[in-house]
N, C-alpha and C positions, 0 to 999 in steps of 0.2 A: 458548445463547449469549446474552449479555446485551451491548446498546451501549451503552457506554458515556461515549461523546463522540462527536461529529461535529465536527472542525476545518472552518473555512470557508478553502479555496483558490480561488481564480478557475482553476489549471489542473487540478484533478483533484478528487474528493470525496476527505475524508479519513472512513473510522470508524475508531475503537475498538474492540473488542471486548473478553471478558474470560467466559474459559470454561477450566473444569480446573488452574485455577492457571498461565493462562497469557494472555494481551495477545496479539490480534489485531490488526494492524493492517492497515486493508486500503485500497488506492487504487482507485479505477476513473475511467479516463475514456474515456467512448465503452463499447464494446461491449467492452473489456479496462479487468483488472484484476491487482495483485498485491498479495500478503500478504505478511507479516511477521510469523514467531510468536517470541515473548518468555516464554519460565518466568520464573515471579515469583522462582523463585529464584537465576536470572540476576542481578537487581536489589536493590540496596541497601537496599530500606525503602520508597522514595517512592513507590513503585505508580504510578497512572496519571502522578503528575505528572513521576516519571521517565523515564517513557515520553516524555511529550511535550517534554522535552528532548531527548530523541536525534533528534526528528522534527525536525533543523532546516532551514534553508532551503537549507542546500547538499546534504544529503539529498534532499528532496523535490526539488531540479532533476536529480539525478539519477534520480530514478523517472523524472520527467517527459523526459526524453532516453531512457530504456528504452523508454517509449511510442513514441515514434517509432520505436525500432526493432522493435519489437516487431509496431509496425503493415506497418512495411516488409516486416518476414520474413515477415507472413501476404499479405502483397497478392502477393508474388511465388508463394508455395505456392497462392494461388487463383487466380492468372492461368494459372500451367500447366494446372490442368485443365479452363481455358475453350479450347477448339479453335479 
């Protein structure tokens, strides 16, 4: 797997990826994360730059609102089995 770009967010990391004729995208913040896998042949030609069109800001506030849930759904799975 080769990176290919690191976007700079203030709320999450963004990479790139790019393995098998396919674009990774992967977020993390905190101790979660989520991906996004892309076949190049999903894509018109533009390769990564196409990609980074789709990543846009209303996208990424949406991962960033998963996060929170995401965090919420694990804080209740790990408070049940604190006694």
């Amino acid at each position: 797997m080769r990176v290919i770009a690191e976007l700079p967010h203030p709320d999450c990391k963004i990479t790139l990826f790019h393995m098998n004729q396919k674009y990774i995208i992967k977020f993390e913040q905190g101790t979660l994360e989520q991906s996004y896998k892309l076949s190049e042949l999903d894509l018109t030609g533009g390769g990564a730059n196409e990609v980074f069109q789709i990543i846009d800001e209303e996208f990424i506030a949406t991962v960033v609102e998963r996060f929170k849930n995401m965090r919420a759904d694990f804080k209740v799975a790990y408070d049940k089995q604190q006694y």
